[in-house]
N, CA, C and O atoms as a GROMACS GRO file, in nm:
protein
  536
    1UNK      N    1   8.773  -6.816  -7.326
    1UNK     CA    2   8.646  -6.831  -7.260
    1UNK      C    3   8.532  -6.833  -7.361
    1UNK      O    4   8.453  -6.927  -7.366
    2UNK      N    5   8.528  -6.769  -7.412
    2UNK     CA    6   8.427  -6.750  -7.530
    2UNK      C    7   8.430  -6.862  -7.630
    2UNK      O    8   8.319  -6.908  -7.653
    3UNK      N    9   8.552  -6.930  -7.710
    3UNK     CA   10   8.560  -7.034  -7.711
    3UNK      C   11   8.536  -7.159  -7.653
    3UNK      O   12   8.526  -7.263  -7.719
    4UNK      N   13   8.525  -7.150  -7.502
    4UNK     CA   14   8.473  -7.266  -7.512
    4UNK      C   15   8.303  -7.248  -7.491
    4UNK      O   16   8.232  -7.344  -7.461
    5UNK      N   17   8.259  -7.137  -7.509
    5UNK     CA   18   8.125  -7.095  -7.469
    5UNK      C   19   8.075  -7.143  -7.596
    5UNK      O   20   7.995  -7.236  -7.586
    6UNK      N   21   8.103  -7.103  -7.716
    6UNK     CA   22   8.080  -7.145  -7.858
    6UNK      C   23   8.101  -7.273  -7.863
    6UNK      O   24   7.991  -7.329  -7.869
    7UNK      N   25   8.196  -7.356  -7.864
    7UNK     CA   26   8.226  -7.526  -7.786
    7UNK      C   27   8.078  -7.607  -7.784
    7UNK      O   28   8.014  -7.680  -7.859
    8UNK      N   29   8.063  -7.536  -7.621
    8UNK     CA   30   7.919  -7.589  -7.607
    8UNK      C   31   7.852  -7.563  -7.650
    8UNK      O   32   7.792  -7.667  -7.677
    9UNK      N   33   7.771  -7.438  -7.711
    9UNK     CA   34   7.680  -7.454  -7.800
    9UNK      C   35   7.672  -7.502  -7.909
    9UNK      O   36   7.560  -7.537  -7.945
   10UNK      N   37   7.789  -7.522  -8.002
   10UNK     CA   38   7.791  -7.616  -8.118
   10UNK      C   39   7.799  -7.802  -8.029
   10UNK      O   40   7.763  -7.899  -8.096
   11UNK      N   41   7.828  -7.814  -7.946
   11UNK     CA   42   7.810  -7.957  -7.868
   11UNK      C   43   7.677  -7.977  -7.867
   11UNK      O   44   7.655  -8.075  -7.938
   12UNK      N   45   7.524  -7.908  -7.796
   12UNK     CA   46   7.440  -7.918  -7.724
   12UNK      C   47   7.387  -7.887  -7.924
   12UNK      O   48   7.274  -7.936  -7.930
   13UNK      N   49   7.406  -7.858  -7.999
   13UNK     CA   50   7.347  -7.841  -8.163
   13UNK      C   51   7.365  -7.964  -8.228
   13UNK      O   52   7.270  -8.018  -8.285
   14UNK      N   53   7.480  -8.017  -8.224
   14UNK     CA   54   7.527  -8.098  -8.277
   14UNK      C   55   7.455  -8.265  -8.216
   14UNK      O   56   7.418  -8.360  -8.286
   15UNK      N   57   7.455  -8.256  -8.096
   15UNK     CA   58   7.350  -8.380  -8.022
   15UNK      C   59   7.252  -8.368  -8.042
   15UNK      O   60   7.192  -8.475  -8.045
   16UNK      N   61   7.147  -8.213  -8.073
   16UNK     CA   62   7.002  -8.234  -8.096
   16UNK      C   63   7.014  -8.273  -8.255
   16UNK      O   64   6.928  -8.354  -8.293
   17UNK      N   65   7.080  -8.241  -8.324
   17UNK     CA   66   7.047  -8.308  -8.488
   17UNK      C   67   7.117  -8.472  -8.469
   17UNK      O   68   7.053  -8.555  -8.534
   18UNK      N   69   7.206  -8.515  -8.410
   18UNK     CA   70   7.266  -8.649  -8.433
   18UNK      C   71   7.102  -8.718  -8.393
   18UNK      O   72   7.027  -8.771  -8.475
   19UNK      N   73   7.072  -8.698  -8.231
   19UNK     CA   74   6.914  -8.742  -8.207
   19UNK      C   75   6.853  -8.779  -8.288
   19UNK      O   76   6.804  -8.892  -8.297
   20UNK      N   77   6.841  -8.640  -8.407
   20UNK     CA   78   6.708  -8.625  -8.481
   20UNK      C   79   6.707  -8.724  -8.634
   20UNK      O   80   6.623  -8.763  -8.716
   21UNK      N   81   6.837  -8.733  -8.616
   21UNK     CA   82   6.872  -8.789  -8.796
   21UNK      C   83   6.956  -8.871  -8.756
   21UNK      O   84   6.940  -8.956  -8.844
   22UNK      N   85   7.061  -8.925  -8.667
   22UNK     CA   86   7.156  -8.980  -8.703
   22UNK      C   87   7.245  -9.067  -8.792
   22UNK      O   88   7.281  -9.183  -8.810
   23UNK      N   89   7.261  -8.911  -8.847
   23UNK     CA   90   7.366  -8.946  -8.991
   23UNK      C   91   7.546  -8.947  -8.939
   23UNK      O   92   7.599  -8.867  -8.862
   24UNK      N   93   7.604  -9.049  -8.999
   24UNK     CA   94   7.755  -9.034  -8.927
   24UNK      C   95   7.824  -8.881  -8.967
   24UNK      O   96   7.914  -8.889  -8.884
   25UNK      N   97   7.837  -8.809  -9.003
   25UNK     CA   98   7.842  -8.686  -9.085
   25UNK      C   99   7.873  -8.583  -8.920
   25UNK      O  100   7.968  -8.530  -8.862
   26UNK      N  101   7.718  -8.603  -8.900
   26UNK     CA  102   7.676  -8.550  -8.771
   26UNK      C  103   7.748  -8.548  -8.655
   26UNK      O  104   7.797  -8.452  -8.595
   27UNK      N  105   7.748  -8.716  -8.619
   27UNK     CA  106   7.838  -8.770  -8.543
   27UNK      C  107   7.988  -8.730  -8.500
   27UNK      O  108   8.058  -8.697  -8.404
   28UNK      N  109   7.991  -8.762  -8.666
   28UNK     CA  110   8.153  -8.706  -8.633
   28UNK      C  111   8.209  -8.575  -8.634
   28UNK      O  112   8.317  -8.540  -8.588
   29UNK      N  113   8.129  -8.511  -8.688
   29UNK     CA  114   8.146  -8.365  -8.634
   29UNK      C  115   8.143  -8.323  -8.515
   29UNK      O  116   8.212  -8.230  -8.474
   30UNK      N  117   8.025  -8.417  -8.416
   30UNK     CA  118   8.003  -8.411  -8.232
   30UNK      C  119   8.142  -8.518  -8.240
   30UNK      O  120   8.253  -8.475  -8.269
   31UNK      N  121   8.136  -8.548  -8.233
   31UNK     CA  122   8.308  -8.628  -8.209
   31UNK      C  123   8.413  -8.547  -8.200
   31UNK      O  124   8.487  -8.545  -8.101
   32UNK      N  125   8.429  -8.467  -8.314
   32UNK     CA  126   8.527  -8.335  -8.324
   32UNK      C  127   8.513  -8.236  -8.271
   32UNK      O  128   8.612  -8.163  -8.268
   33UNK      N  129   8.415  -8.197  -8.218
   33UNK     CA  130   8.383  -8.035  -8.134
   33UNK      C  131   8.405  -8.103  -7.961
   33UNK      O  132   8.428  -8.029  -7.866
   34UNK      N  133   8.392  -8.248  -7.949
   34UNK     CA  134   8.401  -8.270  -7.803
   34UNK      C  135   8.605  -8.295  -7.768
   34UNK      O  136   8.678  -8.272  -7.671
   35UNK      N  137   8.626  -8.357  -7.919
   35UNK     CA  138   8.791  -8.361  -7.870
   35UNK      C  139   8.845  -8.254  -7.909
   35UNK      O  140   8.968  -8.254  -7.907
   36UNK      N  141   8.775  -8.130  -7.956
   36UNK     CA  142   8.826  -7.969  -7.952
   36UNK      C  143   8.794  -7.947  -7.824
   36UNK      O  144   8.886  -7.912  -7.749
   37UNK      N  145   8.652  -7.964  -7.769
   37UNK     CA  146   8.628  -7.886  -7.588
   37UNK      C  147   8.716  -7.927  -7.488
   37UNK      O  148   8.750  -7.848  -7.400
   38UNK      N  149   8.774  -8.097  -7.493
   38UNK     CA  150   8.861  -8.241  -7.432
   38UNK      C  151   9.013  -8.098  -7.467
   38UNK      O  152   9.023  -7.992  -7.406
   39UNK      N  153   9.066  -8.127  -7.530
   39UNK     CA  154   9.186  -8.025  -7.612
   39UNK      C  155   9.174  -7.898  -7.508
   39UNK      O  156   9.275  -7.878  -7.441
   40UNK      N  157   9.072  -7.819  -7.490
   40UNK     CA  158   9.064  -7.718  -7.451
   40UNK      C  159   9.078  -7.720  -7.320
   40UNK      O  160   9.164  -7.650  -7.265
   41UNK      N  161   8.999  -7.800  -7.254
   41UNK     CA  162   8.983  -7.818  -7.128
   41UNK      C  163   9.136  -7.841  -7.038
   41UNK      O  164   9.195  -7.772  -6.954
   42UNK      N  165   9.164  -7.981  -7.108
   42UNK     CA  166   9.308  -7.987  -7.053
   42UNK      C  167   9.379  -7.881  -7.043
   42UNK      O  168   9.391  -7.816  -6.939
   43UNK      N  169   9.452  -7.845  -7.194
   43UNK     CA  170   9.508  -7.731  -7.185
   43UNK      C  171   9.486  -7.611  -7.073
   43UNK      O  172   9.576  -7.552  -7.013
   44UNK      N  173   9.343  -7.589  -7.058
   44UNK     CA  174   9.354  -7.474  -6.960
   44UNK      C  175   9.332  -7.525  -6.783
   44UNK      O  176   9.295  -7.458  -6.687
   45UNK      N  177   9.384  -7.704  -6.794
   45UNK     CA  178   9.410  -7.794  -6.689
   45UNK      C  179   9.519  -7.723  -6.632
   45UNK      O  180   9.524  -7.636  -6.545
   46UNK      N  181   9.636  -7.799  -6.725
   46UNK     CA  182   9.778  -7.762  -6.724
   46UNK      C  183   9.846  -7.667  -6.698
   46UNK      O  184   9.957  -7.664  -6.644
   47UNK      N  185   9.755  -7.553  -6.749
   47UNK     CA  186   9.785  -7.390  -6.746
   47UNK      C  187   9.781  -7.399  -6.552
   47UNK      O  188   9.884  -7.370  -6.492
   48UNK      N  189   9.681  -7.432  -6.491
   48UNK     CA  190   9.612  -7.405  -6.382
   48UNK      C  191   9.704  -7.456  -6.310
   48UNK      O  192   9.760  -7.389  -6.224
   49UNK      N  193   9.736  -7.598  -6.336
   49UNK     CA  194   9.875  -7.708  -6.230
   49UNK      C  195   9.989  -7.603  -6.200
   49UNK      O  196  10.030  -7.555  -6.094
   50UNK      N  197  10.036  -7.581  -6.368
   50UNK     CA  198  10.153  -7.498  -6.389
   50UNK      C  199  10.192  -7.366  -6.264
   50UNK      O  200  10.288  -7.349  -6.189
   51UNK      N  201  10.030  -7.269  -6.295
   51UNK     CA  202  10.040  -7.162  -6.179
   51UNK      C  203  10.053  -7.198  -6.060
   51UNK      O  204  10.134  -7.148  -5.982
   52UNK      N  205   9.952  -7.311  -6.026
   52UNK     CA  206   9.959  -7.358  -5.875
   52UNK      C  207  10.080  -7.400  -5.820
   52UNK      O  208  10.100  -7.381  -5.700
   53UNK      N  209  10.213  -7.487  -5.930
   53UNK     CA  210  10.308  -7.492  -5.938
   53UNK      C  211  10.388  -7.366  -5.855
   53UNK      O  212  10.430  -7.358  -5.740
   54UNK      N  213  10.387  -7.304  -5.934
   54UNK     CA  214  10.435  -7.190  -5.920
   54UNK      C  215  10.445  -7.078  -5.828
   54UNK      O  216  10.538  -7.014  -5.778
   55UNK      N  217  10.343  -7.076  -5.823
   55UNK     CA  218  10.273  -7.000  -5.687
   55UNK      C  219  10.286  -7.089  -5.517
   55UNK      O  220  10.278  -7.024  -5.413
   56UNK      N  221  10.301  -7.207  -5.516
   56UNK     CA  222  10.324  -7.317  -5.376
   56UNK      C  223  10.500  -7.277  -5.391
   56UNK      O  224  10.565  -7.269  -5.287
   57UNK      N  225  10.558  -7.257  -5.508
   57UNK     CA  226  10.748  -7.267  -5.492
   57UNK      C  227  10.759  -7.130  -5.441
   57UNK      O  228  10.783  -7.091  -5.327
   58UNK      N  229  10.740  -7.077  -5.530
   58UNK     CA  230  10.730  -6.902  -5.455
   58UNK      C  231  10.706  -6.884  -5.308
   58UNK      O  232  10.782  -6.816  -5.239
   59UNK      N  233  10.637  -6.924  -5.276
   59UNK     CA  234  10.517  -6.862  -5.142
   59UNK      C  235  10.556  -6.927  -5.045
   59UNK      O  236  10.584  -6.874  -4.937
   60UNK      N  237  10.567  -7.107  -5.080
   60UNK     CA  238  10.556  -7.203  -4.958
   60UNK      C  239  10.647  -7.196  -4.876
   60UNK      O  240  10.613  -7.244  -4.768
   61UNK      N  241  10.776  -7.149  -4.880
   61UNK     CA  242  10.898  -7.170  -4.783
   61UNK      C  243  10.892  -7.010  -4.707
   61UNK      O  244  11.003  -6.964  -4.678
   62UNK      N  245  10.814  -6.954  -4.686
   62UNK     CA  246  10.755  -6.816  -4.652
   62UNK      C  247  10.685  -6.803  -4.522
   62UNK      O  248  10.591  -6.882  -4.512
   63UNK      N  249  10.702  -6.733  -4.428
   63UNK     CA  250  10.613  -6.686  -4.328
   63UNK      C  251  10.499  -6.596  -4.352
   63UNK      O  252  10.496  -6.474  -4.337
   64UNK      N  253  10.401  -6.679  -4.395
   64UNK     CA  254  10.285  -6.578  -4.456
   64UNK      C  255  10.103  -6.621  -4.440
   64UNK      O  256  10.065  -6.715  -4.369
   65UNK      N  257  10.036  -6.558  -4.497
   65UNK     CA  258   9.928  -6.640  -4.504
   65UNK      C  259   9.918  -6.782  -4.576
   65UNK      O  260   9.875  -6.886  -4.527
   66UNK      N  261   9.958  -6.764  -4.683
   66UNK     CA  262   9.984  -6.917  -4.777
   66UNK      C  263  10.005  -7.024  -4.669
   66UNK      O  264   9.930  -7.120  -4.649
   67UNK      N  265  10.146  -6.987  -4.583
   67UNK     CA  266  10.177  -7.135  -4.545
   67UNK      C  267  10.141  -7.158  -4.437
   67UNK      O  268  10.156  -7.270  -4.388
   68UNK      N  269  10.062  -7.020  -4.345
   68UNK     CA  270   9.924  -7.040  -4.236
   68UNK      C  271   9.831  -7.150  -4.317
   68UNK      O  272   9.820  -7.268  -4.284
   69UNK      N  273   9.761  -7.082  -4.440
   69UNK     CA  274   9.669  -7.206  -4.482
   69UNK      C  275   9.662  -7.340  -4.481
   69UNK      O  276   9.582  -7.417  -4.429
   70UNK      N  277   9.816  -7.364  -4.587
   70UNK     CA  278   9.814  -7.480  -4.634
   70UNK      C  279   9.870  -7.564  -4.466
   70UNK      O  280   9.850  -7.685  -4.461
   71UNK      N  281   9.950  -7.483  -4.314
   71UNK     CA  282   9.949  -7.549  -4.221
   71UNK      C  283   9.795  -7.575  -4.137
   71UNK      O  284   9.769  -7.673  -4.067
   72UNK      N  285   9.734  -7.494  -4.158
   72UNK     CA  286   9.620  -7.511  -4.081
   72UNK      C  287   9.509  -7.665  -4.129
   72UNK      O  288   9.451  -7.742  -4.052
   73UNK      N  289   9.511  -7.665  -4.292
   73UNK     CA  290   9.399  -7.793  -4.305
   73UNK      C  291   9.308  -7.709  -4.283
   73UNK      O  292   9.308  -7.596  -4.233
   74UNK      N  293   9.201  -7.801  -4.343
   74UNK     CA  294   9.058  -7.783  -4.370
   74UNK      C  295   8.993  -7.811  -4.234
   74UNK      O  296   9.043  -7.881  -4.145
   75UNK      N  297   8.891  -7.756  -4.230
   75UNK     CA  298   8.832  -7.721  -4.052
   75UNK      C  299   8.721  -7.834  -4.124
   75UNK      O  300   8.701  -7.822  -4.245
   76UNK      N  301   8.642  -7.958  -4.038
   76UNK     CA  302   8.540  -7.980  -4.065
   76UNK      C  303   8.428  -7.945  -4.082
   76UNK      O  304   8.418  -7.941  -3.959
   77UNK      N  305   8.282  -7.900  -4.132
   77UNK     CA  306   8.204  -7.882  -4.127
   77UNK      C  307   8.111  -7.960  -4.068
   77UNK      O  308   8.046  -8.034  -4.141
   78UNK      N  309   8.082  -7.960  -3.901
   78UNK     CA  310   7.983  -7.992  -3.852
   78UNK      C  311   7.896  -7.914  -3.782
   78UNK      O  312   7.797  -7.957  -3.722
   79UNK      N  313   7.931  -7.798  -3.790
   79UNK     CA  314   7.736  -7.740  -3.774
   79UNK      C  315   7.603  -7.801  -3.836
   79UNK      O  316   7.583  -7.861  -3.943
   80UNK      N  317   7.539  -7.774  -3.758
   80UNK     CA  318   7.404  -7.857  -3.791
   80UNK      C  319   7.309  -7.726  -3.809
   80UNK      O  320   7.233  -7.708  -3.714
   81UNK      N  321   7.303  -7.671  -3.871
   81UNK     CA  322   7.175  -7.527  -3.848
   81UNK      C  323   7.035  -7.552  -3.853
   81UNK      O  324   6.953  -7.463  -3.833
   82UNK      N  325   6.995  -7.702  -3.884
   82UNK     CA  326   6.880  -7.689  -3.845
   82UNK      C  327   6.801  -7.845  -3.903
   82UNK      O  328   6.809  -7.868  -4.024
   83UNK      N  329   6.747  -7.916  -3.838
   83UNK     CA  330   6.700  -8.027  -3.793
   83UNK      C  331   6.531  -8.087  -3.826
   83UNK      O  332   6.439  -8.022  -3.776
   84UNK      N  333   6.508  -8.172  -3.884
   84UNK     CA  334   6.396  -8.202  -3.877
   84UNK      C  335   6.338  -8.293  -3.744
   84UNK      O  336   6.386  -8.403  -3.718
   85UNK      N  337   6.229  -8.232  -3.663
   85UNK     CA  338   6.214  -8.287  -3.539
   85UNK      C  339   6.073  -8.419  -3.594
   85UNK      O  340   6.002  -8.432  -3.694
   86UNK      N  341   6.092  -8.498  -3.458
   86UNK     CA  342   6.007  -8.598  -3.474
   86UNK      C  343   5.852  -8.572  -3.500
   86UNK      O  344   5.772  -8.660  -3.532
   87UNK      N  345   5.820  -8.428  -3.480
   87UNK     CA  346   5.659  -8.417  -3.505
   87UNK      C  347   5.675  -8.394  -3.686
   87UNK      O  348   5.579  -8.417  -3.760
   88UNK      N  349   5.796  -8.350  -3.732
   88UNK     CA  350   5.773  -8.388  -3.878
   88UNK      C  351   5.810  -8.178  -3.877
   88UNK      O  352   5.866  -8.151  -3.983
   89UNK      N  353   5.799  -8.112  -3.833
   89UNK     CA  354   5.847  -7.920  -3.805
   89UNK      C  355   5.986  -7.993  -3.834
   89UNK      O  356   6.040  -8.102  -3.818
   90UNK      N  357   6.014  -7.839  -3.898
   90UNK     CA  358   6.174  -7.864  -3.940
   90UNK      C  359   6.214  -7.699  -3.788
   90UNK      O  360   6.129  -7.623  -3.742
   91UNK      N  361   6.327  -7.702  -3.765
   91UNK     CA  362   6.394  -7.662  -3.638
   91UNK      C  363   6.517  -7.591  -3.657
   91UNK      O  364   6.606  -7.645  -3.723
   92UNK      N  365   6.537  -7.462  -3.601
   92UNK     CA  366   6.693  -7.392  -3.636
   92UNK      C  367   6.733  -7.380  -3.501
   92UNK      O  368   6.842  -7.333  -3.467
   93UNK      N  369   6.643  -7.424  -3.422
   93UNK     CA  370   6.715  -7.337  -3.292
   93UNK      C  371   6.777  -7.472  -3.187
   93UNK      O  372   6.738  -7.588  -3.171
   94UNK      N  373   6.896  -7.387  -3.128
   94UNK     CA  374   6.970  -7.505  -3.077
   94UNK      C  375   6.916  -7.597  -2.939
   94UNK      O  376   6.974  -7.704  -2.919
   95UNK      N  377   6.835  -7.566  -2.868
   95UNK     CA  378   6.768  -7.630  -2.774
   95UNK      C  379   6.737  -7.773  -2.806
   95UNK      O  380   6.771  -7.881  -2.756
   96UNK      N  381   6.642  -7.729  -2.930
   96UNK     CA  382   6.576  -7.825  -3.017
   96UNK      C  383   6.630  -7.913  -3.090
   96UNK      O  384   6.574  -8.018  -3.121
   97UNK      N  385   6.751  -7.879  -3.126
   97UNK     CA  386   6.856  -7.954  -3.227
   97UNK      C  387   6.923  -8.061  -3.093
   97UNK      O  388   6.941  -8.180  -3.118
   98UNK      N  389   6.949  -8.016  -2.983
   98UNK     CA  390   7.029  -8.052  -2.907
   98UNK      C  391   6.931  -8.193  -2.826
   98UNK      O  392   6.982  -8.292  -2.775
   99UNK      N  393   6.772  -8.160  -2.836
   99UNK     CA  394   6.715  -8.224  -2.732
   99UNK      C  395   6.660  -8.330  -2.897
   99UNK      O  396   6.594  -8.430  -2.869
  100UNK      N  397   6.677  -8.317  -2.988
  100UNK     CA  398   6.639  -8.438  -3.090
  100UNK      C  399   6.734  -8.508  -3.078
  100UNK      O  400   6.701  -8.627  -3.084
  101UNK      N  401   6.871  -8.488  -3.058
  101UNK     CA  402   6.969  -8.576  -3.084
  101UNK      C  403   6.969  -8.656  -2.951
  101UNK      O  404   7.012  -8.771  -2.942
  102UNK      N  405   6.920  -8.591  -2.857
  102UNK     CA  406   6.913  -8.621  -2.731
  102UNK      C  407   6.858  -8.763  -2.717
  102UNK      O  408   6.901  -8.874  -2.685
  103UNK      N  409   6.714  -8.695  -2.764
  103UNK     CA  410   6.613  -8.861  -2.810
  103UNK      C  411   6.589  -8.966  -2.906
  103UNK      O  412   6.527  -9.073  -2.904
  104UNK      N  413   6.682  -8.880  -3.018
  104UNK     CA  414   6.709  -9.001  -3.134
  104UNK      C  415   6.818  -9.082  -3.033
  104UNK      O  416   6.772  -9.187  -2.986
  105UNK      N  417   6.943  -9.051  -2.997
  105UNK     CA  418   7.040  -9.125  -2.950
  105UNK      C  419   6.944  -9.233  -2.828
  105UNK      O  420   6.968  -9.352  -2.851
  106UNK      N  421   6.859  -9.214  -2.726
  106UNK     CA  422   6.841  -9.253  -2.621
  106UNK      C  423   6.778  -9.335  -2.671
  106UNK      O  424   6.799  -9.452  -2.641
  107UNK      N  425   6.669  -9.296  -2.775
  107UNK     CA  426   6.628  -9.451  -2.809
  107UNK      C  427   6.672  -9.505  -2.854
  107UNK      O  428   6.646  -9.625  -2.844
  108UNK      N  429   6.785  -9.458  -2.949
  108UNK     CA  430   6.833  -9.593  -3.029
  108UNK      C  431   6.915  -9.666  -2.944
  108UNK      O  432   6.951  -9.773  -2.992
  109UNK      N  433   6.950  -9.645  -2.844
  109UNK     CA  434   7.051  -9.741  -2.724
  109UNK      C  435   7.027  -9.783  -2.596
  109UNK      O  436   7.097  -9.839  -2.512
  110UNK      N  437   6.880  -9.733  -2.600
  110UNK     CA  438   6.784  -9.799  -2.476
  110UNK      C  439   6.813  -9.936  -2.485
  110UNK      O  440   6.758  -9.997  -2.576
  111UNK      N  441   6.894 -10.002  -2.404
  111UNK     CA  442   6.872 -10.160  -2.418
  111UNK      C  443   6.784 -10.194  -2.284
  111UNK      O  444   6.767 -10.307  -2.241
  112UNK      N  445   6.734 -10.076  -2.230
  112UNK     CA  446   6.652 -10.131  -2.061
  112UNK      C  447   6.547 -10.119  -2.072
  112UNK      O  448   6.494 -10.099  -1.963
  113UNK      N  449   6.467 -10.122  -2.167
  113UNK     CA  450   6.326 -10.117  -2.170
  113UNK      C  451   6.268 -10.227  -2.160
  113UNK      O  452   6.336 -10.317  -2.210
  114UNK      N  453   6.153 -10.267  -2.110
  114UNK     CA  454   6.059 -10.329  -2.126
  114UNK      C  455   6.119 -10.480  -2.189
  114UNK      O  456   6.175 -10.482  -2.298
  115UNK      N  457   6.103 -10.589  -2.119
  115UNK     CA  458   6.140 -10.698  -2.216
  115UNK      C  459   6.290 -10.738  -2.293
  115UNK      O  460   6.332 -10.842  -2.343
  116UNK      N  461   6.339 -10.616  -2.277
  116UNK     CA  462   6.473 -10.665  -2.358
  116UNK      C  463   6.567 -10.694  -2.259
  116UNK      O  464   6.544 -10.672  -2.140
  117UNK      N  465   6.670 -10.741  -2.301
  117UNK     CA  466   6.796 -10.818  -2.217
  117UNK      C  467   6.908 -10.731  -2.209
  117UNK      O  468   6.945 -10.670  -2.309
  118UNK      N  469   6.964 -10.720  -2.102
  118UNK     CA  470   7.107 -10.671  -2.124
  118UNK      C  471   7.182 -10.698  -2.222
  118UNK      O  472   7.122 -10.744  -2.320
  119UNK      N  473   7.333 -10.683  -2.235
  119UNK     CA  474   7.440 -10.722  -2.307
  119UNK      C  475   7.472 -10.796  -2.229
  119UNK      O  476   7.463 -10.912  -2.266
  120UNK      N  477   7.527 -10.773  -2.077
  120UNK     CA  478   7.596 -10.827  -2.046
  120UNK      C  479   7.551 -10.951  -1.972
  120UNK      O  480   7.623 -11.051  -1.978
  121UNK      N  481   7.394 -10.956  -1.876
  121UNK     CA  482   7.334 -11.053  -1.887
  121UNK      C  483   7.307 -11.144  -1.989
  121UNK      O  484   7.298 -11.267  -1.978
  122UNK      N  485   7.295 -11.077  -2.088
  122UNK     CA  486   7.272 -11.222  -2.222
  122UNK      C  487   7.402 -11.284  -2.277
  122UNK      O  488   7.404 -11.387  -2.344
  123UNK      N  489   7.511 -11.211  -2.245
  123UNK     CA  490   7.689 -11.268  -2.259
  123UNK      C  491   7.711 -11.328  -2.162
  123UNK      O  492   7.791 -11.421  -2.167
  124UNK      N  493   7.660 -11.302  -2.072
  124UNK     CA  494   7.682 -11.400  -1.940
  124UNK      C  495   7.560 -11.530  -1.894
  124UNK      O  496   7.575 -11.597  -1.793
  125UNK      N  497   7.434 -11.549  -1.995
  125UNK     CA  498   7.374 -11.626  -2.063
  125UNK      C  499   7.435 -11.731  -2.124
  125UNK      O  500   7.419 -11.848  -2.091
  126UNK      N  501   7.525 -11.681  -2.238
  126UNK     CA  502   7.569 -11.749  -2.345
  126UNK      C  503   7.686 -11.860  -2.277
  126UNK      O  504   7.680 -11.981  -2.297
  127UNK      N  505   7.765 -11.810  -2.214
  127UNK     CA  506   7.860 -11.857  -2.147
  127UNK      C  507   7.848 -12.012  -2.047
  127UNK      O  508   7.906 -12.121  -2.046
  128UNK      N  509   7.736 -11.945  -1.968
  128UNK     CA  510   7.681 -12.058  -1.873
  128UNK      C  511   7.646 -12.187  -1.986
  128UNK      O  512   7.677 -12.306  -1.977
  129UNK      N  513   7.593 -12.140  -2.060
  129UNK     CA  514   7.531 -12.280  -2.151
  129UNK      C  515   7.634 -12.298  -2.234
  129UNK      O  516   7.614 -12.402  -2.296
  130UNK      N  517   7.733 -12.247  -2.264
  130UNK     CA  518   7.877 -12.332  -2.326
  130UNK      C  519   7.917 -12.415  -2.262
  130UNK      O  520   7.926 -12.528  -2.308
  131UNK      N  521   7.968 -12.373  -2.079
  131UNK     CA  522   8.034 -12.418  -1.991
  131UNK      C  523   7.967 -12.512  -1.963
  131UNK      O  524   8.036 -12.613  -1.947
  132UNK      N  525   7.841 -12.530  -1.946
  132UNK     CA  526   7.775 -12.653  -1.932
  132UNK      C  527   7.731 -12.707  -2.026
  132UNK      O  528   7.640 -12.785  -1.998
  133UNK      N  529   7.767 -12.696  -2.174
  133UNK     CA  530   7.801 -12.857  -2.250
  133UNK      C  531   7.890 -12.902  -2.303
  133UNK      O  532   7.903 -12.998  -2.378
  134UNK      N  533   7.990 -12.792  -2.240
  134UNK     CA  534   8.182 -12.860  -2.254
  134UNK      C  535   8.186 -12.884  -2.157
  134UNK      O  536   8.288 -12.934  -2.110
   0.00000   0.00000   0.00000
């Protein structure tokens, strides 16, 4: 851990002088401290697969919490806790959450207002004037 803590700070040293001068010297020294951190990283990749390995062979053929988890899946996250309403107030409470969605949805699928056409009147539009010029 500490290693790679030192890592990055010779990384984030090594980019402010390449910046400042860029001499290849520099460079390739940030070249070498990133495929030492690259080196490191993996390695403590592998380490991680390995346990997880290990720990799913052990556990998984088990009546336990493990294979509750891994049967259950991930629950979606759709709570909504809180909403920006149309006066531009932001909103936590569910009335409010419930009656925006209410009126975002209604308008956006109002097709009966004022001037506009059905679907199915204007499909049944379209039709008549096919049939009458085939």
């Amino acid at each position: 851990m500490q290693e790679m803590a030192d890592l990055y700070g010779t990384i984030s040293k090594l980019e402010l002088q390449h910046k400042q001068n860029q001499l290849a010297s520099v460079r390739q020294d940030l070249i070498d401290a990133r495929r030492r951190l690259k080196d490191l990283l993996t390695k403590r990749y592998y380490r991680s697969l390995q346990h997880s390995k290990n720990f799913f062979y052990i556990h998984a053929n088990k009546g336990g919490k493990y294979l509750a988890r891994v049967l259950k899946g991930d629950t979606p996250r759709t709570r909504i806790h809180k909403i920006r309403l149309q006066t531009g107030t932001v909103s936590q409470f569910p009335e409010d959450i419930a009656n925006e969605f209410q009126r975002y949805y209604y308008a956006l699928y109002n097709l009966h207002g004022p001037g506009n056409m059905t679907v199915g009147s204007h499909a049944s539009t379209l039709i008549q004037e096919y049939l009458q010029d085939n």
